[in-house]
N, CA, C and O atoms as a GROMACS GRO file, in nm:
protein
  584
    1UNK      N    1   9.036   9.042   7.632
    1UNK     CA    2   8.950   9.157   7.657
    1UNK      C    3   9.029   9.284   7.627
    1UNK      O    4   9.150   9.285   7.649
    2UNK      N    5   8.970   9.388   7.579
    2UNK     CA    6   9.007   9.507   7.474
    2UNK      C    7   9.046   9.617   7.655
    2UNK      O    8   8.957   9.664   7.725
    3UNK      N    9   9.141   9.623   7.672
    3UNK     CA   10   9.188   9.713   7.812
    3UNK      C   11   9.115   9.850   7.805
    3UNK      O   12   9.119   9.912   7.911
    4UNK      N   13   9.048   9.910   7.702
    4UNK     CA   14   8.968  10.034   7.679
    4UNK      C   15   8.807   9.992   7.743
    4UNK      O   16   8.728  10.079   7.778
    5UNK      N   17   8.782   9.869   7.749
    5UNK     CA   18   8.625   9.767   7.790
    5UNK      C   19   8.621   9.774   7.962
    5UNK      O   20   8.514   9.764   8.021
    6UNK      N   21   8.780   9.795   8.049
    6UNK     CA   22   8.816   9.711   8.139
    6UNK      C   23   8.774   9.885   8.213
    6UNK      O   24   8.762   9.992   8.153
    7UNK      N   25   8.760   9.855   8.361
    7UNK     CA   26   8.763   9.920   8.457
    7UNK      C   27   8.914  10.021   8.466
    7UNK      O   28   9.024   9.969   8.452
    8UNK      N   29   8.896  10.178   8.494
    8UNK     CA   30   8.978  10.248   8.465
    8UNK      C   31   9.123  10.209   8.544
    8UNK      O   32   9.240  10.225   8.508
    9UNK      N   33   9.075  10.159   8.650
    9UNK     CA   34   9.234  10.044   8.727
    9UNK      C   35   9.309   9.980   8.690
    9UNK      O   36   9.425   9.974   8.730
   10UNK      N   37   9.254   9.913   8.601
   10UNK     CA   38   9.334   9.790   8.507
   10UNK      C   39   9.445   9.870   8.416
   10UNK      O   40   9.560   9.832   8.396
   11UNK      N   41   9.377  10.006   8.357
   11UNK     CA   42   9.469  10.098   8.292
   11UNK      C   43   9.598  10.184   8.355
   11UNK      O   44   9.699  10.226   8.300
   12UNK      N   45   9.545  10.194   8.517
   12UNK     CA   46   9.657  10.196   8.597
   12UNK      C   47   9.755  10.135   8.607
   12UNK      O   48   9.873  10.165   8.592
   13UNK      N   49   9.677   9.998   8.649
   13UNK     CA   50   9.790   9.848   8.672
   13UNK      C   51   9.895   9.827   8.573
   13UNK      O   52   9.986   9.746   8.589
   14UNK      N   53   9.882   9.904   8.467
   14UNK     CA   54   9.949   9.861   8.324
   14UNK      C   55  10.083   9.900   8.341
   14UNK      O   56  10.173   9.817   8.330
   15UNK      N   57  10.103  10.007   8.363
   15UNK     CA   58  10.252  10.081   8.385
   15UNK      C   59  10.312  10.044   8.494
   15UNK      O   60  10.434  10.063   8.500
   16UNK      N   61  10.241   9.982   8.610
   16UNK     CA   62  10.341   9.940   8.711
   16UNK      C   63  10.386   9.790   8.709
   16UNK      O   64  10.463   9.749   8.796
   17UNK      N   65  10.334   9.701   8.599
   17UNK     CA   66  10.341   9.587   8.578
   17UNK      C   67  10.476   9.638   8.477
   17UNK      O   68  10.594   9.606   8.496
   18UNK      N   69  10.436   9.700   8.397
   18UNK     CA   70  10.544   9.757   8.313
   18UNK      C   71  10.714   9.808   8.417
   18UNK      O   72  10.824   9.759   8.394
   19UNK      N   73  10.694   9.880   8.493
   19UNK     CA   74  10.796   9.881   8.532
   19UNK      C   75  10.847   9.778   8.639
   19UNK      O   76  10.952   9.783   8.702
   20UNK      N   77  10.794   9.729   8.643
   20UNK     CA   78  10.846   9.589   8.730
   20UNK      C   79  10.883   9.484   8.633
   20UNK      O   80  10.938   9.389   8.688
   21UNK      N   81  10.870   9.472   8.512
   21UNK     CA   82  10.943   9.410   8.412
   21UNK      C   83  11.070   9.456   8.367
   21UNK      O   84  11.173   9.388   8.360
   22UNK      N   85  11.052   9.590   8.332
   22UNK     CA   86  11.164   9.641   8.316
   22UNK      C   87  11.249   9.669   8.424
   22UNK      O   88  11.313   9.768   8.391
   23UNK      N   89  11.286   9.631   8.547
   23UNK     CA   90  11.330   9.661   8.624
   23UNK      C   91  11.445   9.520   8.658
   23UNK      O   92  11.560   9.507   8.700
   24UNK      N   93  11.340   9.440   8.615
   24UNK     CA   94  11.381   9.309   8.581
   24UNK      C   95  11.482   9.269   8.435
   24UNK      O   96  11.573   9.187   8.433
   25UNK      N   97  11.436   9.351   8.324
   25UNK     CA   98  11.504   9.381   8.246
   25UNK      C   99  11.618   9.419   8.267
   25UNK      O  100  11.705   9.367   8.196
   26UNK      N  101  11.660   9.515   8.366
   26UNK     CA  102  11.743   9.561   8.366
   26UNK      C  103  11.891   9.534   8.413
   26UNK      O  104  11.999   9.586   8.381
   27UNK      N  105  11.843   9.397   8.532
   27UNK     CA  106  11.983   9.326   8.559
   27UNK      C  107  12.011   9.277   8.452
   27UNK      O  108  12.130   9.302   8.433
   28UNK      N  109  11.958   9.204   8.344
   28UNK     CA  110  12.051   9.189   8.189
   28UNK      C  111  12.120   9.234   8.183
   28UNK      O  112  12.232   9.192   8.213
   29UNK      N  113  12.094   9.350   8.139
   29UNK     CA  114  12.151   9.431   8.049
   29UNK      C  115  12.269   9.484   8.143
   29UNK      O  116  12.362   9.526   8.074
   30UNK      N  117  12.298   9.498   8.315
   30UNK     CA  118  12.372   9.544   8.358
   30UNK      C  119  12.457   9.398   8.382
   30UNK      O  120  12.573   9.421   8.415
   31UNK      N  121  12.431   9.281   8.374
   31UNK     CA  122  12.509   9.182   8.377
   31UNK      C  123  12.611   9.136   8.322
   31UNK      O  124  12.703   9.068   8.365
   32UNK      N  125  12.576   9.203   8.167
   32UNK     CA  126  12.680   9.160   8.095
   32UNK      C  127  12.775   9.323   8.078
   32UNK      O  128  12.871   9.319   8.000
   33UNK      N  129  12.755   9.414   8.127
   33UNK     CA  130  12.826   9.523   8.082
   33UNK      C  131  12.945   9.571   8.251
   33UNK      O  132  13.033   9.657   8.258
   34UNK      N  133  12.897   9.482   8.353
   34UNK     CA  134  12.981   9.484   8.498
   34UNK      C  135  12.925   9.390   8.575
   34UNK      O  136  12.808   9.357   8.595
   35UNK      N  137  13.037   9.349   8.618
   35UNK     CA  138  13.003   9.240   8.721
   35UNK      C  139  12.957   9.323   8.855
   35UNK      O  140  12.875   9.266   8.927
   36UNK      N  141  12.996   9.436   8.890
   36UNK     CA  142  12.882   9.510   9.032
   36UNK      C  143  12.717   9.486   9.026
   36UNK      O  144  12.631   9.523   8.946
   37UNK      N  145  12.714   9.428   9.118
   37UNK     CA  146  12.564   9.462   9.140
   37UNK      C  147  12.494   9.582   9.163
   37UNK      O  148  12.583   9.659   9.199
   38UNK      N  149  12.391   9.640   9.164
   38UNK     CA  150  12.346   9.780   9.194
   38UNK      C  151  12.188   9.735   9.242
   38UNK      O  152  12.131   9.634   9.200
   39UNK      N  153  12.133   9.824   9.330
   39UNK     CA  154  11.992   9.784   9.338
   39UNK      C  155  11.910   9.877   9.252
   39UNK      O  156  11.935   9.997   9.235
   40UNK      N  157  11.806   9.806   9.198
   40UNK     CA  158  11.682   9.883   9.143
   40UNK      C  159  11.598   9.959   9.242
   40UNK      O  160  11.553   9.914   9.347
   41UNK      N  161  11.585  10.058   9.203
   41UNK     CA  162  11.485  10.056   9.329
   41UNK      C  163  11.386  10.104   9.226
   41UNK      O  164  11.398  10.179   9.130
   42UNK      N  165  11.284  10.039   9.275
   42UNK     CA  166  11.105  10.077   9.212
   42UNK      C  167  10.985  10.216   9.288
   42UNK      O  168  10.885  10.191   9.355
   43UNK      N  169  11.008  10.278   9.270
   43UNK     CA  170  10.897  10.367   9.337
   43UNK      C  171  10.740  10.353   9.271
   43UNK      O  172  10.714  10.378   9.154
   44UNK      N  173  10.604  10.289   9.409
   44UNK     CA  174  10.518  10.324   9.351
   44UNK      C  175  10.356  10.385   9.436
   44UNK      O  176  10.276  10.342   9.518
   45UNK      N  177  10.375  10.499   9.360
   45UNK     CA  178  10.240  10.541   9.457
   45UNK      C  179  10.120  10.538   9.443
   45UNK      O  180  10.059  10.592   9.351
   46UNK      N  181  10.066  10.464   9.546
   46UNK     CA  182   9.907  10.423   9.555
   46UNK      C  183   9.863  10.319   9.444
   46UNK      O  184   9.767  10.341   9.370
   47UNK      N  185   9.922  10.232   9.439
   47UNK     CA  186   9.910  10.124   9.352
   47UNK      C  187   9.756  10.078   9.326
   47UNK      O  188   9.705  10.029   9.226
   48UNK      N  189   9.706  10.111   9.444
   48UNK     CA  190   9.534  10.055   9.480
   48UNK      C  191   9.432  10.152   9.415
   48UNK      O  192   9.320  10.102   9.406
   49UNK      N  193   9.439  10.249   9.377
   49UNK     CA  194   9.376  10.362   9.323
   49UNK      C  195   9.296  10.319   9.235
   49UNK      O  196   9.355  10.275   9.136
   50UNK      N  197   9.162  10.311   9.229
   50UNK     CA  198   9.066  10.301   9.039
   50UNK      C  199   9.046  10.106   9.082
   50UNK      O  200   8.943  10.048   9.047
   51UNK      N  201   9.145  10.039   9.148
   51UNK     CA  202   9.178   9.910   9.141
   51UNK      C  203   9.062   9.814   9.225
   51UNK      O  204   9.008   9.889   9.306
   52UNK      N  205   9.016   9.704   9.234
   52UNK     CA  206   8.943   9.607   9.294
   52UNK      C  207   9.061   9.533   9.364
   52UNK      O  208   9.176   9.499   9.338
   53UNK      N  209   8.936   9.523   9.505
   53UNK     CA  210   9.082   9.503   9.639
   53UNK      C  211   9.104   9.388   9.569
   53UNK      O  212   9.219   9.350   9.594
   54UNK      N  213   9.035   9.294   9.476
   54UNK     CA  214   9.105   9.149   9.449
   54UNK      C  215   9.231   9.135   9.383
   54UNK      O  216   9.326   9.058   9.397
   55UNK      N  217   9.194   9.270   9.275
   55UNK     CA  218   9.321   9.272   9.198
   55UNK      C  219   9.446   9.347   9.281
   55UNK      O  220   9.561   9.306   9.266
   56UNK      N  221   9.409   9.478   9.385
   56UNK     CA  222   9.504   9.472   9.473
   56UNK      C  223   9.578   9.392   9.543
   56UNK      O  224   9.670   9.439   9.610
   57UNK      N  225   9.552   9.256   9.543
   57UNK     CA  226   9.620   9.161   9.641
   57UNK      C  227   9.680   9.090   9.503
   57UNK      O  228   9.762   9.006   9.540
   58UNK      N  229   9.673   9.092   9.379
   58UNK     CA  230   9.734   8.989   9.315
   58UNK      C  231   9.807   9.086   9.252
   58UNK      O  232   9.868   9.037   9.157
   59UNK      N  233   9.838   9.272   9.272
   59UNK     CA  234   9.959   9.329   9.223
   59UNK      C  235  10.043   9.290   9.326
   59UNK      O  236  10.154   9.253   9.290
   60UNK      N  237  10.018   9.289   9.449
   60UNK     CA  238  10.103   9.209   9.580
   60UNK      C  239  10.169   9.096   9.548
   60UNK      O  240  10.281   9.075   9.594
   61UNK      N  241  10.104   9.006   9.464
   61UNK     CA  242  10.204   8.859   9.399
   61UNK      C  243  10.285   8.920   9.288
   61UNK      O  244  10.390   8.860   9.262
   62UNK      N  245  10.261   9.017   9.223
   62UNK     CA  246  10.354   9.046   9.141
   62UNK      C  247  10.473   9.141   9.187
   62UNK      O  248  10.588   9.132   9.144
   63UNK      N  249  10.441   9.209   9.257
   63UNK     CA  250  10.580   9.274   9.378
   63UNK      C  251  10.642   9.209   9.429
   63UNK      O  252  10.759   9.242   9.414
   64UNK      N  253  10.624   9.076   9.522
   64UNK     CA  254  10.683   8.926   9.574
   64UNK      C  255  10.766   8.879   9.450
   64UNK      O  256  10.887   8.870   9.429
   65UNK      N  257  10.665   8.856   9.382
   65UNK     CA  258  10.760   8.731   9.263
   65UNK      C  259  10.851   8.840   9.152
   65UNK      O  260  10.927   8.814   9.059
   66UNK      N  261  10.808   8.964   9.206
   66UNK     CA  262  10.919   9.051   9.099
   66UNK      C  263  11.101   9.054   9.225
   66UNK      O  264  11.223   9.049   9.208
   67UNK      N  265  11.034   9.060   9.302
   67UNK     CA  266  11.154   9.069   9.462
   67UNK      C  267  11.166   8.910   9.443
   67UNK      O  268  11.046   8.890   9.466
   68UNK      N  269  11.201   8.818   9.427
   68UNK     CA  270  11.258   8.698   9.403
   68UNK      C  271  11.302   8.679   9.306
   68UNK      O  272  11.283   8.748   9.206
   69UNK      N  273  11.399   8.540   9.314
   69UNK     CA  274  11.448   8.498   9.161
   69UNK      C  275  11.509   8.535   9.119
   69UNK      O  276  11.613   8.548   9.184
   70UNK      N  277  11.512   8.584   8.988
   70UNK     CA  278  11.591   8.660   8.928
   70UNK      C  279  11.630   8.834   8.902
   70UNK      O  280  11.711   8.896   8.833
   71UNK      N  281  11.516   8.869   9.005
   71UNK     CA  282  11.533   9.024   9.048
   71UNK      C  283  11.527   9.042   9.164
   71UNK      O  284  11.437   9.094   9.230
   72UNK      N  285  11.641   8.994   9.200
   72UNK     CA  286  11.658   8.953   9.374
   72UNK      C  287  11.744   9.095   9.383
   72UNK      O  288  11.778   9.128   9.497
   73UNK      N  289  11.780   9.181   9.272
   73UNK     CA  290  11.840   9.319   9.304
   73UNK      C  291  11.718   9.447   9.291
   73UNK      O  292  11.745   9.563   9.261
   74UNK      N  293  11.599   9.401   9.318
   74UNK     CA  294  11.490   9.511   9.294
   74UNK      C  295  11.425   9.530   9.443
   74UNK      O  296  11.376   9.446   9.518
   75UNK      N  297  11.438   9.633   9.455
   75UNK     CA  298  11.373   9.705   9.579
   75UNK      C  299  11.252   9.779   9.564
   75UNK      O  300  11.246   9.863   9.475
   76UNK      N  301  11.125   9.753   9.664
   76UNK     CA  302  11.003   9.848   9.600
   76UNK      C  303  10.997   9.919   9.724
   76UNK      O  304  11.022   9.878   9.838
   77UNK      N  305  10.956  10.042   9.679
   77UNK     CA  306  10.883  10.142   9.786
   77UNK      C  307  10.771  10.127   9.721
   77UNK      O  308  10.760  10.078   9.609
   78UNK      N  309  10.666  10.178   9.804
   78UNK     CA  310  10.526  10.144   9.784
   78UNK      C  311  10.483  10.237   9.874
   78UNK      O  312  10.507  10.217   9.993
   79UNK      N  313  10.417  10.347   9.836
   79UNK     CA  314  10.304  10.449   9.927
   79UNK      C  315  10.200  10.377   9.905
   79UNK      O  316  10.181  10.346   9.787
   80UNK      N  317  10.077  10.317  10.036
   80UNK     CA  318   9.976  10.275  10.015
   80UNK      C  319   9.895  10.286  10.137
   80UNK      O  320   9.943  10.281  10.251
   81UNK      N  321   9.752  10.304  10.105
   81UNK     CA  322   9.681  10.286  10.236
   81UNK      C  323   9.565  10.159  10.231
   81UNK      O  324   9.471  10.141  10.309
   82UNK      N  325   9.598  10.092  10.131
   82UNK     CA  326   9.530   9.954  10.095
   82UNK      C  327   9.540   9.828  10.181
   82UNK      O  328   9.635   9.752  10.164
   83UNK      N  329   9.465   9.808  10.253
   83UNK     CA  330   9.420   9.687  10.336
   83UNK      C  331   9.428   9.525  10.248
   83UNK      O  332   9.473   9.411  10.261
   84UNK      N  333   9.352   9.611  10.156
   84UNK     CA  334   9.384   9.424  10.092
   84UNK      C  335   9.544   9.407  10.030
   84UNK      O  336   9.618   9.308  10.033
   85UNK      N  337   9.559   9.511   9.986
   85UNK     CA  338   9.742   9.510   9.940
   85UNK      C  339   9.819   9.455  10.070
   85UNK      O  340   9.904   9.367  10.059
   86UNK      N  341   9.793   9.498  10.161
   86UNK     CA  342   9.878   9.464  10.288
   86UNK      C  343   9.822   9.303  10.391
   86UNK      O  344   9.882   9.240  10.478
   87UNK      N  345   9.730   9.290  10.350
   87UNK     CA  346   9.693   9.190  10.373
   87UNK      C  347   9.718   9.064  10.292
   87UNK      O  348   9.716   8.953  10.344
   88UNK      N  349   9.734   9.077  10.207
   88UNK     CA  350   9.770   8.988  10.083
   88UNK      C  351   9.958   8.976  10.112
   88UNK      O  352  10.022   8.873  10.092
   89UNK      N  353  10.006   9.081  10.152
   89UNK     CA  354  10.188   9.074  10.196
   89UNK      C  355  10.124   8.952  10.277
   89UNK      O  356  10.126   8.838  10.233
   90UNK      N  357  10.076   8.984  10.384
   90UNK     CA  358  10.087   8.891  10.547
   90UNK      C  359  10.047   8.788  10.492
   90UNK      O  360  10.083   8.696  10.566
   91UNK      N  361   9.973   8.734  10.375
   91UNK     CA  362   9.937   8.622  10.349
   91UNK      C  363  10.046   8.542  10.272
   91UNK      O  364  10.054   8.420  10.277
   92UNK      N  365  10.138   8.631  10.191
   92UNK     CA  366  10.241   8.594  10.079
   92UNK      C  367  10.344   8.522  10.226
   92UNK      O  368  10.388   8.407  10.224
   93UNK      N  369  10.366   8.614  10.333
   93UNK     CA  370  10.445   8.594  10.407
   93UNK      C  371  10.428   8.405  10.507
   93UNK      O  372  10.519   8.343  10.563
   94UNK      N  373  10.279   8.366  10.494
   94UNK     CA  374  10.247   8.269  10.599
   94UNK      C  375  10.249   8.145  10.474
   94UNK      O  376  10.230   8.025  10.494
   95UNK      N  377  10.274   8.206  10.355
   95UNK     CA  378  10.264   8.108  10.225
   95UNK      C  379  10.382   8.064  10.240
   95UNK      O  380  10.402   7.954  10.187
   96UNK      N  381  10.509   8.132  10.317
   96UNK     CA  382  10.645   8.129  10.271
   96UNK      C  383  10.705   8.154  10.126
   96UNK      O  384  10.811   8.105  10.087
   97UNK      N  385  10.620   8.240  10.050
   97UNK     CA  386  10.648   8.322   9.923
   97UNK      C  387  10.745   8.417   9.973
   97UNK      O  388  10.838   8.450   9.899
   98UNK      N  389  10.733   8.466  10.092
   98UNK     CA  390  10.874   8.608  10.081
   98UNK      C  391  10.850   8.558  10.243
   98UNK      O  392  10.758   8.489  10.285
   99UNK      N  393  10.990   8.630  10.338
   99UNK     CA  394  11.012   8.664  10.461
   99UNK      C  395  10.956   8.794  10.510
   99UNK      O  396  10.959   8.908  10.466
  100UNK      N  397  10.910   8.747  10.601
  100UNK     CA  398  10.875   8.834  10.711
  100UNK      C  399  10.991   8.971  10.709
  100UNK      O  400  10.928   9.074  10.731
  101UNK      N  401  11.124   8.996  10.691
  101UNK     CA  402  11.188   9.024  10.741
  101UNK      C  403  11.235   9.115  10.582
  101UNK      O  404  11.315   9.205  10.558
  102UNK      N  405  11.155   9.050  10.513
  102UNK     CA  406  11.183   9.083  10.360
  102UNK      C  407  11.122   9.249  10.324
  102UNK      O  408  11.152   9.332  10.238
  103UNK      N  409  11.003   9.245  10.458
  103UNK     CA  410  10.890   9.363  10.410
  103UNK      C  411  10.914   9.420  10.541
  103UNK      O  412  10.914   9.346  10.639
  104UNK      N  413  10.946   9.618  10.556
  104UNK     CA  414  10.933   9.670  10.611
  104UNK      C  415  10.829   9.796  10.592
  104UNK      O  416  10.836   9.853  10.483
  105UNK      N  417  10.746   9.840  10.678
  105UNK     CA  418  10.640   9.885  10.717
  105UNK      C  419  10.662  10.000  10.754
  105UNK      O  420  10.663  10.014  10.876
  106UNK      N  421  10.690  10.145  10.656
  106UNK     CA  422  10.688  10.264  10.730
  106UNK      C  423  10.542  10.327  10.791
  106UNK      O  424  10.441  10.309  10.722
  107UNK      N  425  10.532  10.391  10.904
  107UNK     CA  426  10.367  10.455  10.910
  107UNK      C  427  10.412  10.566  10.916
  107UNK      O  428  10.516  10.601  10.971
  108UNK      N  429  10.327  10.637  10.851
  108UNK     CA  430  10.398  10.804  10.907
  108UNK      C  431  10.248  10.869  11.005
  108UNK      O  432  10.150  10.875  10.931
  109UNK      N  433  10.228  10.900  11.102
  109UNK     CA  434  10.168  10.949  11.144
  109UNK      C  435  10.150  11.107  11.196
  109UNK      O  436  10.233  11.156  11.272
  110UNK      N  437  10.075  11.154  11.165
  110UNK     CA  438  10.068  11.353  11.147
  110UNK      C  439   9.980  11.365  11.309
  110UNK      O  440   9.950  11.480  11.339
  111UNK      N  441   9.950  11.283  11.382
  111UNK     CA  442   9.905  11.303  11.498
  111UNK      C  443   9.769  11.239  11.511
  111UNK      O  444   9.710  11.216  11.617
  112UNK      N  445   9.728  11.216  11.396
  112UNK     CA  446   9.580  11.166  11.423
  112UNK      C  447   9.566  11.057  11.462
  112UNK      O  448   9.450  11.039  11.500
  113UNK      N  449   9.658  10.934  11.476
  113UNK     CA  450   9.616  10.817  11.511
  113UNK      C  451   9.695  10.831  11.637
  113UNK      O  452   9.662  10.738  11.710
  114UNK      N  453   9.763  10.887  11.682
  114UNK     CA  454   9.817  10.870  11.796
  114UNK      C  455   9.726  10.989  11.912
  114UNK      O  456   9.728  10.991  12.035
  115UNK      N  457   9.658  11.071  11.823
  115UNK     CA  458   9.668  11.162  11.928
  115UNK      C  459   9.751  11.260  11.952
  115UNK      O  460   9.691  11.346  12.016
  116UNK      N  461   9.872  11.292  11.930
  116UNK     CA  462   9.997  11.390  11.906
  116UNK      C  463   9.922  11.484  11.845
  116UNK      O  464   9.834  11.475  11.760
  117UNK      N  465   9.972  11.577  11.904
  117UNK     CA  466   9.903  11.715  11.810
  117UNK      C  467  10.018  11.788  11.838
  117UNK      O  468   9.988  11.890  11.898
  118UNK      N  469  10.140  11.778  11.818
  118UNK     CA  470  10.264  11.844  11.820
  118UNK      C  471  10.290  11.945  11.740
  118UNK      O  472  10.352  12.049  11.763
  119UNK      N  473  10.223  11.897  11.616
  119UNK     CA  474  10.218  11.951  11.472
  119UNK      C  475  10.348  11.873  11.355
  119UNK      O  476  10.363  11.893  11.234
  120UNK      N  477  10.440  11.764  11.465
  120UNK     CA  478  10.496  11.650  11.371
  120UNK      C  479  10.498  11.600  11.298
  120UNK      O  480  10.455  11.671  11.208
  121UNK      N  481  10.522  11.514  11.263
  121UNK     CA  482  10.517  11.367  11.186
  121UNK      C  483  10.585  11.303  11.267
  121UNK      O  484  10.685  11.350  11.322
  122UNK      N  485  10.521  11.139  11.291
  122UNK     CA  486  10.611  11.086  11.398
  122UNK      C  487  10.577  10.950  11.265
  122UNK      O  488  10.468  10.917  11.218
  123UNK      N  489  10.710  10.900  11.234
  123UNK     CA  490  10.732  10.737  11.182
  123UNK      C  491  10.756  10.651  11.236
  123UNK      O  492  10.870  10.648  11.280
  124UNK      N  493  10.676  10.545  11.261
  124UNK     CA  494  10.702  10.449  11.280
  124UNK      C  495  10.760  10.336  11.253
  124UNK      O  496  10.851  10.382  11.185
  125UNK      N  497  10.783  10.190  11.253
  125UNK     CA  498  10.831  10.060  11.152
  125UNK      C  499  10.752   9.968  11.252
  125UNK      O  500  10.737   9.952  11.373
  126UNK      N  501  10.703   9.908  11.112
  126UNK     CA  502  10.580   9.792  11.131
  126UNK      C  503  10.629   9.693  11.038
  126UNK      O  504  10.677   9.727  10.929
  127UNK      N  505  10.618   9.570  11.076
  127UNK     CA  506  10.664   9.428  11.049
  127UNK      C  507  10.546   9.323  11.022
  127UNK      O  508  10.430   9.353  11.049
  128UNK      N  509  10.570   9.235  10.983
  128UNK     CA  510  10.502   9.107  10.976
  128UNK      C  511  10.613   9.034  11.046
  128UNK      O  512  10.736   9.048  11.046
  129UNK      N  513  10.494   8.916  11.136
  129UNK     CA  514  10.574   8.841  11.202
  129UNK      C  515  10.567   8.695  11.128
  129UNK      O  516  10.472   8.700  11.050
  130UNK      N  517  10.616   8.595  11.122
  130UNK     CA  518  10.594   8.481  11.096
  130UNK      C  519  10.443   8.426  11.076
  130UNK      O  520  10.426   8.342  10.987
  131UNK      N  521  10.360   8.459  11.135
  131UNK     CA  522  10.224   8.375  11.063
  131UNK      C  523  10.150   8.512  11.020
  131UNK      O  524  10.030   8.532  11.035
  132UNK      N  525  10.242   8.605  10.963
  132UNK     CA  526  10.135   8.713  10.866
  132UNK      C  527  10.059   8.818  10.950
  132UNK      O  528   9.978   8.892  10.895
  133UNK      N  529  10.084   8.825  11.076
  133UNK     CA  530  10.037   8.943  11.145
  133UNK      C  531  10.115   9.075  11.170
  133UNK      O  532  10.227   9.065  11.220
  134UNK      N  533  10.066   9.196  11.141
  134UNK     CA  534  10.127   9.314  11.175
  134UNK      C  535  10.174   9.336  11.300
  134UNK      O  536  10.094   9.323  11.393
  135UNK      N  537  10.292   9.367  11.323
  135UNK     CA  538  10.351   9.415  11.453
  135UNK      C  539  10.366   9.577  11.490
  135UNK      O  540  10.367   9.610  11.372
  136UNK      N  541  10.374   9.663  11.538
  136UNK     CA  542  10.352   9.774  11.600
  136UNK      C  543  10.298   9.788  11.506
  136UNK      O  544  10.376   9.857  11.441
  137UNK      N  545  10.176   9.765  11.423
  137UNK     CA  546  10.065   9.814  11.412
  137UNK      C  547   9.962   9.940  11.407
  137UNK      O  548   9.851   9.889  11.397
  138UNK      N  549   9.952  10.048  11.409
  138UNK     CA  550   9.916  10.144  11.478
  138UNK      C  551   9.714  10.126  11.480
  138UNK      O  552   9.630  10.120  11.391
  139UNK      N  553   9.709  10.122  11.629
  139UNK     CA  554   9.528  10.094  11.634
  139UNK      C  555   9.446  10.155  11.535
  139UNK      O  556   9.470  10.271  11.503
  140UNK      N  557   9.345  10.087  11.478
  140UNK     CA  558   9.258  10.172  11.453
  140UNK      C  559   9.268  10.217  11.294
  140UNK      O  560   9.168  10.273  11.248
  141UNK      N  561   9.370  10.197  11.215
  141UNK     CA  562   9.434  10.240  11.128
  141UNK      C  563   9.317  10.231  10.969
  141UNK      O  564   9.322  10.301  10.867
  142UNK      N  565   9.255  10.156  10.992
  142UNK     CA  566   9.181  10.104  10.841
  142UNK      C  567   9.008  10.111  10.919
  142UNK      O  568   8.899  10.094  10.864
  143UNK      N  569   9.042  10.146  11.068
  143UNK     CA  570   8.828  10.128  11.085
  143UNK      C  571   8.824  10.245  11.209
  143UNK      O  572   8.752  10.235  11.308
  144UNK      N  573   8.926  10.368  11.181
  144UNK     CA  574   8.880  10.453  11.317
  144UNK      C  575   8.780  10.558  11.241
  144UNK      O  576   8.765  10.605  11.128
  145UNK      N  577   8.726  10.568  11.365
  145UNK     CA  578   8.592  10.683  11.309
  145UNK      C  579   8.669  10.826  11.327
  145UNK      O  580   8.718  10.868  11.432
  146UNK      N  581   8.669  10.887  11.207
  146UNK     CA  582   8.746  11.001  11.225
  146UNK      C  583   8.627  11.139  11.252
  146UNK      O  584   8.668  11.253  11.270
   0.00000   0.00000   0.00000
């Protein structure tokens, strides 16, 4: 199928598939020129944007299987507010595709879900536990009536 035919997401998805190859690429090329390891780190924001939550959960298998294997030196940050992206982690996690311990969970909260009206930012760290459930969590997060 001609990617100009495809939903404007798919044209998104393109460059971050792209740099998660090349990122992968890149221990090569640093393999043979020093034996130090270095980490990649991947930055990507809002991966879910233009995207179908289905295909959001299967850029989630490609973040997993890019963090294994042979790019076991690639680190992703990920800004997202995607439910099925994060739901699809907790599922990778109960598959035993990646550890629990593998994925950490920043929240940043500006007061609205807590209630704080400090005028802050208060961060949190949220986890998956062993059978794929979110831990400190913050309520409400994907169904509060604002």
């Amino acid at each position: 199928m001609n990617v100009v035919d495809t939903g404007f997401g798919i044209s998104q998805m393109l460059p971050i598939l792209s740099l998660i190859w090349l990122s992968g690429m890149s221990r090569s090329a640093r393999a043979g020129a020093s034996t130090r390891w270095t980490i990649t780190p991947v930055l990507v924001e809002q991966p879910e944007l233009h995207l179908h939550p289905a295909y959001q959960a299967r850029l989630a298998d490609a973040f997993v299987e890019a963090f294994q294997g042979e790019n076991d030196d690639v680190r992703f940050v990920i800004e997202t507010h995607s439910e099925a992206l994060l739901n699809r982690f907790g599922d990778l996690v109960v598959d035993g595709a990646i550890e629990p311990d593998d994925i950490q969970i920043l929240v940043f909260d500006d007061g609205n879900l807590s209630g704080d009206k400090s005028g802050g930012v208060n961060i949190s760290i949220a986890k998956f536990d062993e059978e794929g459930r979110l831990i400190n969590w913050p309520f409400g997060f994907f169904n509060r009536d604002i």
